[in-house]
C-alpha positions as CSV (number, residue, x, y, z in Angstrom):
1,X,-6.9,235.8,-27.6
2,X,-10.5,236.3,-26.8
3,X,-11.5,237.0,-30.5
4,X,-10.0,234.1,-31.9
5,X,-12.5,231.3,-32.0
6,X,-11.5,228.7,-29.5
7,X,-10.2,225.3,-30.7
8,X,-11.7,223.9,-27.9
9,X,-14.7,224.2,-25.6
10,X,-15.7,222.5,-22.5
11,X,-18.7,223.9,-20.9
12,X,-20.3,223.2,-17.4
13,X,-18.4,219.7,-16.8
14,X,-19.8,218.3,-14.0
15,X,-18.3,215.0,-12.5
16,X,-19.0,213.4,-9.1
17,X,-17.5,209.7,-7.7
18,X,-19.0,208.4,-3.9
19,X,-19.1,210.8,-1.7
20,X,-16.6,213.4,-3.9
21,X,-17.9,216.3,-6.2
22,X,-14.6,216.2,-8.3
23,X,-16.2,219.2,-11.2
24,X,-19.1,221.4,-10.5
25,X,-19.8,222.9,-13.9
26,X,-16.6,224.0,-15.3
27,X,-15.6,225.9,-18.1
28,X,-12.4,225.4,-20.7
29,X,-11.4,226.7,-23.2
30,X,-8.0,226.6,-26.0
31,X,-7.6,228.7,-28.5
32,X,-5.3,227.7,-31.3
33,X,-1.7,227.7,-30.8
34,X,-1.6,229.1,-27.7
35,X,0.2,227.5,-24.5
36,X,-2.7,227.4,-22.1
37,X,-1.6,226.6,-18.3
38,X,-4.3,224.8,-15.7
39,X,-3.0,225.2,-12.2
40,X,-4.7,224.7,-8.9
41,X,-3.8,222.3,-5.7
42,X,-3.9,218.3,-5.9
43,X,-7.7,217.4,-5.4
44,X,-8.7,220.4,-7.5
45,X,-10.1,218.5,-10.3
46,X,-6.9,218.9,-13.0
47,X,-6.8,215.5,-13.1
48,X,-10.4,214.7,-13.5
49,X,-10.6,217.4,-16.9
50,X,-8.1,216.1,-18.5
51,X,-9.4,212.8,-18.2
52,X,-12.9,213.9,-19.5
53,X,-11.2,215.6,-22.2
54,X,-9.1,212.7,-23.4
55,X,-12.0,209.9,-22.9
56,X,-11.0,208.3,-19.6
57,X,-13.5,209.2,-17.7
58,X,-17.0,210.6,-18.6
59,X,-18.8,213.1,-17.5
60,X,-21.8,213.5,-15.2
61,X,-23.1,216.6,-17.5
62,X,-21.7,219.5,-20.1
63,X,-20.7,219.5,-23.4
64,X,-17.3,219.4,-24.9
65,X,-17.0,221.5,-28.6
66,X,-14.2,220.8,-30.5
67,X,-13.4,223.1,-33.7
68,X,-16.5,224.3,-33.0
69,X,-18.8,221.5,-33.2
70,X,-20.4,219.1,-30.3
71,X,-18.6,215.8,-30.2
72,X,-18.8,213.0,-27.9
73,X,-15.8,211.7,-26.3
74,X,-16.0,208.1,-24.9
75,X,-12.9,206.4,-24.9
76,X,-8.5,207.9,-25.8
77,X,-9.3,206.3,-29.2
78,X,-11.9,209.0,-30.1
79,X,-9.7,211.5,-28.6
80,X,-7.1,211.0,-30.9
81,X,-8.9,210.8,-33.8
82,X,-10.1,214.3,-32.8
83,X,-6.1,215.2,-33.1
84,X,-6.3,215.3,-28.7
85,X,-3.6,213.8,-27.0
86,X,-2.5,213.5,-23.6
87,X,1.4,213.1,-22.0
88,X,0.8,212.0,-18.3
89,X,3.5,212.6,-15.6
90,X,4.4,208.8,-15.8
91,X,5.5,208.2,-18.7
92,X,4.2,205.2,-21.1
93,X,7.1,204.1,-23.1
94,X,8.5,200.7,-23.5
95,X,12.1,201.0,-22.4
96,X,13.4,197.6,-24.3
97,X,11.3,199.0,-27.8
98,X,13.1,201.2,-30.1
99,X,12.1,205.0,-30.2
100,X,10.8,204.2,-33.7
101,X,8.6,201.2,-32.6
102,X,7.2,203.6,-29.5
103,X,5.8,206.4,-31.7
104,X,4.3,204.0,-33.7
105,X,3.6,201.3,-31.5
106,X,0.4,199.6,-32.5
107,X,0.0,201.7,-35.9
108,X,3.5,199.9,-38.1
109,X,3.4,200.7,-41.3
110,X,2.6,198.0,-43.5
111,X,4.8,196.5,-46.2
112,X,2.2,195.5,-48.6
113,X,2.5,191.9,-47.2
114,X,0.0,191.0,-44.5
115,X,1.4,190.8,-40.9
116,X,4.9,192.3,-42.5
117,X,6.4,196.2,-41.4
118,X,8.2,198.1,-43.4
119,X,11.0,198.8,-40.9
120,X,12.9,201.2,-43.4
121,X,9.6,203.6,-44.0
122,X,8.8,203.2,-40.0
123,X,12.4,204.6,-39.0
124,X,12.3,207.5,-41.8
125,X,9.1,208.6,-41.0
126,X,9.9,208.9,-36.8
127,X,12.9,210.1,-37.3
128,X,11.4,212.6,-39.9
129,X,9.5,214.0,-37.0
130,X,12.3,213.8,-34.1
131,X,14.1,216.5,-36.8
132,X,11.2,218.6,-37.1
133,X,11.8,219.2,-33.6
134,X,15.3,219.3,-33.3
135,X,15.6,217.3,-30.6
136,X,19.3,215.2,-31.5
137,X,17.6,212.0,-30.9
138,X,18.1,209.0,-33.2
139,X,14.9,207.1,-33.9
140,X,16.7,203.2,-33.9
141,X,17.7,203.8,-30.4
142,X,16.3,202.2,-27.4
143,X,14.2,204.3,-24.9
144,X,15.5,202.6,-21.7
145,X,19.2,204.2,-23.0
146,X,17.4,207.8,-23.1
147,X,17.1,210.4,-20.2
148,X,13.7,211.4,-18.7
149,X,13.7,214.6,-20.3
150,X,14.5,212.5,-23.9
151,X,12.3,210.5,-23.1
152,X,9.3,213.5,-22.8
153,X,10.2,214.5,-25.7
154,X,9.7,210.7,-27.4
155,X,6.1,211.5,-26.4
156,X,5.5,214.9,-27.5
157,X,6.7,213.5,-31.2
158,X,4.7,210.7,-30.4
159,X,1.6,212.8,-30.2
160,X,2.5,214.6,-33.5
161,X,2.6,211.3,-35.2
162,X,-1.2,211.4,-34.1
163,X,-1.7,214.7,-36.0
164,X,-2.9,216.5,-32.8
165,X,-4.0,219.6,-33.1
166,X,-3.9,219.7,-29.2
167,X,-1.4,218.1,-26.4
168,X,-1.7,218.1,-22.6
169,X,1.0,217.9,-20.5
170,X,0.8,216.5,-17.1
171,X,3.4,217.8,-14.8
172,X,6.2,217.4,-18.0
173,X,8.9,219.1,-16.1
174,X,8.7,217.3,-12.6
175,X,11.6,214.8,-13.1
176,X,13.9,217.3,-15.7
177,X,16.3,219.3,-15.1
178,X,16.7,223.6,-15.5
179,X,18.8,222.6,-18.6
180,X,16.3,220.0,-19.5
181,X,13.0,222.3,-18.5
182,X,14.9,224.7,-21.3
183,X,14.6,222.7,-24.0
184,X,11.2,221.0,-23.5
185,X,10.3,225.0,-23.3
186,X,11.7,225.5,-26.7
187,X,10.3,222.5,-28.2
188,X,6.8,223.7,-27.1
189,X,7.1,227.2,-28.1
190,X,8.2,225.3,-31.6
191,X,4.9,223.4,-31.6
192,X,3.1,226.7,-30.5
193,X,4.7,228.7,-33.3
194,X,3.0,225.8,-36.1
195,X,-0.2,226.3,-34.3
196,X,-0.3,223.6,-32.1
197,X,-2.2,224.3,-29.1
198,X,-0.7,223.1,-25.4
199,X,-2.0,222.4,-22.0
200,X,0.5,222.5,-19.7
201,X,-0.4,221.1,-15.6
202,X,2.6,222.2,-13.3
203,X,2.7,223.2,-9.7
204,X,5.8,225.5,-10.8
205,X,4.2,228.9,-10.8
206,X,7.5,230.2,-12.3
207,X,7.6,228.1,-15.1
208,X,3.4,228.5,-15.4
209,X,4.4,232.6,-16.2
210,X,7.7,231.4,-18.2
211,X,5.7,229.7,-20.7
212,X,2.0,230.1,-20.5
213,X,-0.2,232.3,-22.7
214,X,-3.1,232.3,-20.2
215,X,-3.9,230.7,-16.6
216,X,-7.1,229.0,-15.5
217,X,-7.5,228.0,-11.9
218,X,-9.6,225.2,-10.5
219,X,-10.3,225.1,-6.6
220,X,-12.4,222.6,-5.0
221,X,-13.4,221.1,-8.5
222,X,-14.6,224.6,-9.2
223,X,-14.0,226.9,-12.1
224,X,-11.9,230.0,-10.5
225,X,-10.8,231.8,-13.2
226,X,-8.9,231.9,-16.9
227,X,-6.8,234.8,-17.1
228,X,-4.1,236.5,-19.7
229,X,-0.8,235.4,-17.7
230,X,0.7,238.8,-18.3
231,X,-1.8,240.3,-16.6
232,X,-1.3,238.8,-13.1
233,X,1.2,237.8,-10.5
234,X,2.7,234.7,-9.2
235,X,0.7,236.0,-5.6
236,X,-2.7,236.2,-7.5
237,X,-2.7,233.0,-8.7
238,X,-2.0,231.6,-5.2
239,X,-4.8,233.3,-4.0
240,X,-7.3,232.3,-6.5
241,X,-5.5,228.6,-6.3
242,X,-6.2,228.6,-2.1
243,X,-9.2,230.9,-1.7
244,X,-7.0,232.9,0.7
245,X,-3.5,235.0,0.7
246,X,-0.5,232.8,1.3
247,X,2.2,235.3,2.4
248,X,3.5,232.4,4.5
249,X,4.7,230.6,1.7
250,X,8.2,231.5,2.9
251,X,8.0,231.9,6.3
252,X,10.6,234.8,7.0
253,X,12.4,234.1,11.0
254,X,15.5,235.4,12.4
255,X,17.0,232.5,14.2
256,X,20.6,233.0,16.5
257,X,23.0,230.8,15.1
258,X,23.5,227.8,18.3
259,X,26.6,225.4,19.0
260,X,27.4,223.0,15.8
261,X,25.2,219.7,15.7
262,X,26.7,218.5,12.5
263,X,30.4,218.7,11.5
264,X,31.8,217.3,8.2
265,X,35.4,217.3,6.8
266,X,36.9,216.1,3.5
267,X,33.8,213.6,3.4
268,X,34.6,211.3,-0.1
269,X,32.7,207.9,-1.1
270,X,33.9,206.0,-4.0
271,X,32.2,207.8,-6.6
272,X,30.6,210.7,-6.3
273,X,32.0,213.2,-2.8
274,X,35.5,214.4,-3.8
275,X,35.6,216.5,0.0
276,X,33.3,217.8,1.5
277,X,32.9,220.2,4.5
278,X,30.0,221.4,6.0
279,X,28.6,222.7,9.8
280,X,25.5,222.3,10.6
281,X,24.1,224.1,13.7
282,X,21.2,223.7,16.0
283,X,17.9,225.4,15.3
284,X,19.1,225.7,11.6
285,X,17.8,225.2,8.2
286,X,21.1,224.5,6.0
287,X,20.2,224.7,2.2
288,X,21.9,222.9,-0.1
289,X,22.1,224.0,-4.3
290,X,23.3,222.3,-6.6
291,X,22.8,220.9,-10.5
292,X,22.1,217.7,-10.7
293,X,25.1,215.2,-10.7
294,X,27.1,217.5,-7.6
295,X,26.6,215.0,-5.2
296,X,24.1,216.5,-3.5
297,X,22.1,213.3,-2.7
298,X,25.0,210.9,-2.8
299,X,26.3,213.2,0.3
300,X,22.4,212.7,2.1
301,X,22.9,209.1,1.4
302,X,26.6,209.1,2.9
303,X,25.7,211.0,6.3
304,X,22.8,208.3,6.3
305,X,24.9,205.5,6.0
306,X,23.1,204.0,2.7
307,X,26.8,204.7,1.1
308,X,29.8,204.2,2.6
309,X,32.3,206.8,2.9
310,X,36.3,206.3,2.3
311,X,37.6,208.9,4.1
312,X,37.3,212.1,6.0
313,X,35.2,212.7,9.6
314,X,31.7,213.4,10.6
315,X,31.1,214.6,14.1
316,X,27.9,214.5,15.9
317,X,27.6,217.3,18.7
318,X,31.4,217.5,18.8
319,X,32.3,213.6,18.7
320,X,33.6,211.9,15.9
321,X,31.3,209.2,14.8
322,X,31.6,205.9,12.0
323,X,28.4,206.2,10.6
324,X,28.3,202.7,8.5
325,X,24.5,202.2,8.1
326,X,21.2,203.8,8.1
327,X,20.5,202.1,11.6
328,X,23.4,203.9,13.1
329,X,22.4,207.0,11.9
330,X,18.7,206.7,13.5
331,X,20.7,206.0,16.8
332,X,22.6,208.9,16.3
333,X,20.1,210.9,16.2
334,X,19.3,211.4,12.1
335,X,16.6,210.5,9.9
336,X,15.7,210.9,6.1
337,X,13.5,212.1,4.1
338,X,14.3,210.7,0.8
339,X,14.2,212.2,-2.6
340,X,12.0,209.9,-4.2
341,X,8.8,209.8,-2.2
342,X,6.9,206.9,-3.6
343,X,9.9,204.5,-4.3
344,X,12.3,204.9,-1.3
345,X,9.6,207.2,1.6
346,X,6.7,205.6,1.6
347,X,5.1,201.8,1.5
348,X,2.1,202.8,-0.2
349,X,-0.1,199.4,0.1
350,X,0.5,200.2,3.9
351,X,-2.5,202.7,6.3
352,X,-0.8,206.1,7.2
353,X,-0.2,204.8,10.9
354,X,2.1,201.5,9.7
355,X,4.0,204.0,7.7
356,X,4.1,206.4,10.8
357,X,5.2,204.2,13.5
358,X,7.2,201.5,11.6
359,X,10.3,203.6,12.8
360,X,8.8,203.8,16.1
361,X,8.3,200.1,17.0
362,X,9.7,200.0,20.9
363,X,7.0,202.7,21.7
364,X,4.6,200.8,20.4
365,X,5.0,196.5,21.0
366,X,4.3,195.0,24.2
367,X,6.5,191.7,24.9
368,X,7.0,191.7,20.7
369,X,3.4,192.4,19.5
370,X,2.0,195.7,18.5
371,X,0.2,197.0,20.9
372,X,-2.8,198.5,18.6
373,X,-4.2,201.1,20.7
374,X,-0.6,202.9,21.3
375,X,0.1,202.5,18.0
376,X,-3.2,204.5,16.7
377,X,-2.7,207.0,19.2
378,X,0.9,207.7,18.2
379,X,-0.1,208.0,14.3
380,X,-3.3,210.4,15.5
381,X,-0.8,212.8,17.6
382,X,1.4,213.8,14.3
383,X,-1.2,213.6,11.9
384,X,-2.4,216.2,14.1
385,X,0.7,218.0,15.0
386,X,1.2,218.1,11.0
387,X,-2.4,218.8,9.8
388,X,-2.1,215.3,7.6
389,X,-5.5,215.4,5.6
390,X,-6.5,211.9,6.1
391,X,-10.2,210.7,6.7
392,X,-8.7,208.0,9.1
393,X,-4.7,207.1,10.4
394,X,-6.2,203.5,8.7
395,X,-6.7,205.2,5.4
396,X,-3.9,203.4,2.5
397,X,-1.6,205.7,2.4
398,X,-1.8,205.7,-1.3
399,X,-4.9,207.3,-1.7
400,X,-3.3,211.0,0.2
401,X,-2.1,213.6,-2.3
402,X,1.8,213.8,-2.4
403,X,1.8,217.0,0.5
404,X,0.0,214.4,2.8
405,X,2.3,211.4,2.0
406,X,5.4,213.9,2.5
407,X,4.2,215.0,5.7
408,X,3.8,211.4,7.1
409,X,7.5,210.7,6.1
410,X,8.4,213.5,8.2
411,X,6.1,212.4,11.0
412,X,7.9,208.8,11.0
413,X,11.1,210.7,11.7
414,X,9.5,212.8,14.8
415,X,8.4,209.8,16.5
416,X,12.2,208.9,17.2
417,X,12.8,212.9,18.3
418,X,15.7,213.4,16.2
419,X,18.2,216.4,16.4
420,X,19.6,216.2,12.8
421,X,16.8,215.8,9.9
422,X,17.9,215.4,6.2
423,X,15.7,216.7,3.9
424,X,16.1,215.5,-0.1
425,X,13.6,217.2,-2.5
426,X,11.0,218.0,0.4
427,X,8.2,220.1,-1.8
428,X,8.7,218.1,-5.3
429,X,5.6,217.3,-7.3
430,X,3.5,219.1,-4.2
431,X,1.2,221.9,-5.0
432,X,1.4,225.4,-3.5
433,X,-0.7,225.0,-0.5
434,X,1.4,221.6,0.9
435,X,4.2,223.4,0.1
436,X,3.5,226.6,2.3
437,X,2.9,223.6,5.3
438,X,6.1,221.6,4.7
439,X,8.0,225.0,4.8
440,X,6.3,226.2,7.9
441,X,7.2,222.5,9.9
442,X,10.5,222.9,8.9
443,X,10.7,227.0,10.4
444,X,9.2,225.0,13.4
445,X,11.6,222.0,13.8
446,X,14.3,224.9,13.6
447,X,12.6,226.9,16.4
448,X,12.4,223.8,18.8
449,X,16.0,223.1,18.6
450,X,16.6,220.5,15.1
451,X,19.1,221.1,12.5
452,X,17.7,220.8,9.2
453,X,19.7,220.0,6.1
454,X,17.4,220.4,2.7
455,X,18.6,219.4,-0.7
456,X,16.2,221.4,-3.6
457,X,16.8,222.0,-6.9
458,X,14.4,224.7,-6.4
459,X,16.2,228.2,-6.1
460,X,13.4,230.4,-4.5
461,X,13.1,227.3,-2.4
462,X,16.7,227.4,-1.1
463,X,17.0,231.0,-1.5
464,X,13.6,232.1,0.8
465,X,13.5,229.3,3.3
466,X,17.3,228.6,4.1
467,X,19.5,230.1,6.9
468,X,22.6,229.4,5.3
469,X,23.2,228.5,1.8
470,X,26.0,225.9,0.4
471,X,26.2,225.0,-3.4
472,X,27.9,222.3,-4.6
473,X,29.6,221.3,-8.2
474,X,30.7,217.8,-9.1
475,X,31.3,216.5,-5.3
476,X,32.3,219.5,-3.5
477,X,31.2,222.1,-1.8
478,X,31.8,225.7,-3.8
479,X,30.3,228.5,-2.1
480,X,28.3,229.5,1.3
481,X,26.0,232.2,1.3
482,X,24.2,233.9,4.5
483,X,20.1,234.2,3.8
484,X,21.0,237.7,2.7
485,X,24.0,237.4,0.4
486,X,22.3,234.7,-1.8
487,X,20.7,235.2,-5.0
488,X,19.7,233.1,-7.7
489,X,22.8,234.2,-10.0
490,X,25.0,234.0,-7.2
491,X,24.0,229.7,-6.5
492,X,24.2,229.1,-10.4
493,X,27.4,230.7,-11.3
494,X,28.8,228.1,-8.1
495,X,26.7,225.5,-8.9
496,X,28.3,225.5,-12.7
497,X,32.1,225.6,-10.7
498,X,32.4,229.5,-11.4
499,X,32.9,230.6,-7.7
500,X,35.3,228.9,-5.3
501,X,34.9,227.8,-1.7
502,X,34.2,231.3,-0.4
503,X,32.0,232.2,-2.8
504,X,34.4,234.0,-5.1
505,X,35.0,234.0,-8.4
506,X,37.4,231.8,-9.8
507,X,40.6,233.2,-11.6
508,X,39.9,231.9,-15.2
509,X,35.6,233.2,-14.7
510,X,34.1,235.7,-16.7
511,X,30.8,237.3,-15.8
């Protein structure tokens, strides 16, 4: 690709905020049709290019060429007339507006009669485009009765509809599914194959080499790199990403298997756990697999107490226990890191030492009142014990990248000591570096005695940093796998309901 003449050029982009070099003269560059993949940690600068490039923000210095001429990029509207677009991570639609109305919100097409649309031409010409793609998605239908991935693929048509020549994809595959990821893949290596160029942001290195053409890495705000993806390895890019190998990724630890902590039998709810069983052991990290829909976080929210169960037993450290609200569970000894960080983990108007000690409150109130000075020196000894990058334990907890925010979840929990820590989703939308640190506290909760149960979707997750393995498929549990029988075939042919509960396969499966 380095004889064809790049569609676009951005060359020594320099932008700085207070007391933040966010770019230090950093080179871009697509070539037509080409899926172009820009990786690096949170707090690299990804962020900041993209916003440069789409007219957000402006830069301190540089030059951006586009189609081989200088232009001057000062607001989205002059992106898009360029033919750039730009499909952030949260997306922009307006659930109660049609699909139709959404792609062309704010540019109807007339009817002839002033302040009149032509509702008939409008719906042909979207759904026109939602066939080009093939995506099975009918144009008069509300967005708010779509699913996320439909959703993404609303605003990819949405930025054809603009005529781009080039789309950038912020993090497009963090709330989708491997079924889902599949066909956003296709639909991009559709655009691809018409010419359509692609920048695609993603802290999933295996989907980065799935689907990328080239790799450039930003560290620091500085330009690392832009390489031909076939010609390096996921390893590579982690060390050009972190400016230092990062074999601990997956910390490897033989742990002896201890006396059960956690015992579950025939666990049901009303909807979703159809009997499940499961040990849990002390000093363990218990993986669980699963598609989405299994139950895999209705059965977190159950052993929490947030649902109730209807029938079978959960024993804590041998004793049955009724476990009928998430301030039981704390006293029994559990906590919870949710899935969804920002909406259920975090209150993110609150400094990182509220959200640390807010579980904690008897260690740190005097007669009723917070007693301030306990309370900052509880929230400084686990930002410490967890390396949270924070300038201050008063710092909003908003303004920490998403590895920071997780870790303080996790700190809230250690406050209260617990012996049983449930982990849903404990790495997603965190880049690689966070993700080597929340692995390595959770190989060191293990060693000091804690049973850890962790929900991923996240296969080499599961597969590298699990002791014991256990898929589920539509509310129960279908296989167990040791570290060392597992493999990524293995969890998918259970997780689809092709092996039974000791990981065999079923009668009426075909491999």
């Amino acid at each position: 690709m380095s004889d064809t003449l790049p569609l676009l050029k951005m060359e020594r982009i320099s932008k700085s905020y207070p007391g933040v070099q966010a770019l230090e003269a950093v080179d871009f560059d697509v070539v037509p049709g080409e899926i172009h993949a820009l990786v690096g940690e949170n707090g690299a600068g990804k962020s900041t290019l993209m916003k440069i490039l789409t007219g957000a923000q402006l830069p301190d210095s540089g030059r951006i060429i586009w189609k081989n001429q200088p232009v001057n990029i000062t607001s989205p509207g002059d992106a898009q007339a360029l033919g750039i677009s730009m499909i952030h991570q949260e997306l922009s639609l307006i659930p109660h507006l049609t699909v139709g109305q959404n792609i062309f919100l704010g540019r109807e097409i007339g009817s002839g009669i002033p302040g009149f649309i032509n509702w008939k031409k409008l719906y042909r010409a979207a759904q026109e485009l939602l066939d080009r793609l093939n995506v099975g998605i009918d144009a008069r239908t509300e967005v708010r009765f779509l699913s996320i991935a439909q959703q993404q693929m609303v605003e990819v048509v949405k930025a054809l509809s603009l005529n781009a020549d080039l789309i950038a994809m912020d993090e497009p595959t963090s709330a989708l599914t491997d079924r889902e990821t599949d066909i956003l893949f296709r639909v991009m290596r559709s655009l691809k194959a018409e010419g359509v160029s692609l920048i695609f942001i993603s802290h999933r290195l295996e989907e980065v080499f799935e689907i990328s053409d080239r790799i450039t890495t930003l560290r620091d705000g500085i330009f690392v790199g832009t390489k031909e993806a076939a010609t390096l390895t996921e390893a590579q890019v982690v060390n050009m990403m972190v400016g230092r190998e990062l074999g601990e990724l997956y910390p490897k630890t033989n742990r002896v298997r201890q006396e059960v902590v956690l015992q579950i039998t025939n666990l049901q709810d009303n909807k979703e756990l159809h009997g499940v069983d499961l040990t849990l052991h002390k000093g363990e990290i218990l993986g669980i697999a699963g598609l989405v829909g299994a139950g895999r976080t209705a059965l977190a929210e159950t052993l929490f107490g947030i649902r109730r169960a209807v029938a079978g037993e959960i024993k804590i450290d041998g004793r049955p226990v009724r476990v009928n609200s998430p301030g039981k569970a704390i006293k029994l000894g559990m906590g919870l890191v949710p899935e969804d960080r920002k909406l259920q983990g975090v209150f993110l108007n609150m400094a990182v030492k509220d959200n640390i000690f807010i579980s904690a409150m008897k260690q740190v109130t005097t007669w009723g009142f917070i007693n301030i000075n306990k309370a900052n020196r509880l929230a400084k000894t686990f930002v410490k014990k967890l390396g949270v990058r924070t300038p201050n334990v008063g710092q909003r907890i908003r303004n920490l990248s998403g590895g920071n925010q997780q870790k303080v979840v996790i700190a809230r929990w250690l406050t209260l000591n617990p012996h049983i820590l449930i982990l849903d989703e404990p790495t997603r939308g965190i880049d690689i570096g966070a993700k080597a640190e929340i692995h390595g506290l959770m190989s060191d909760l293990a060693a000091e005695g804690m049973g850890v149960l962790m929900i991923s979707s996240e296969l080499p997750e599961v597969l590298n940093v699990s002791d014991r393995i256990l898929v589920m498929h539509e509310g129960r549990v279908t296989a167990e796998f040791s570290r060392d029988e597992a493999t990524q075939d293995k969890i998918m042919l259970a997780a689809t309901g092709g092996l039974d509960q000791g990981g065999m396969l079923n009668e009426n499966e075909h491999v």
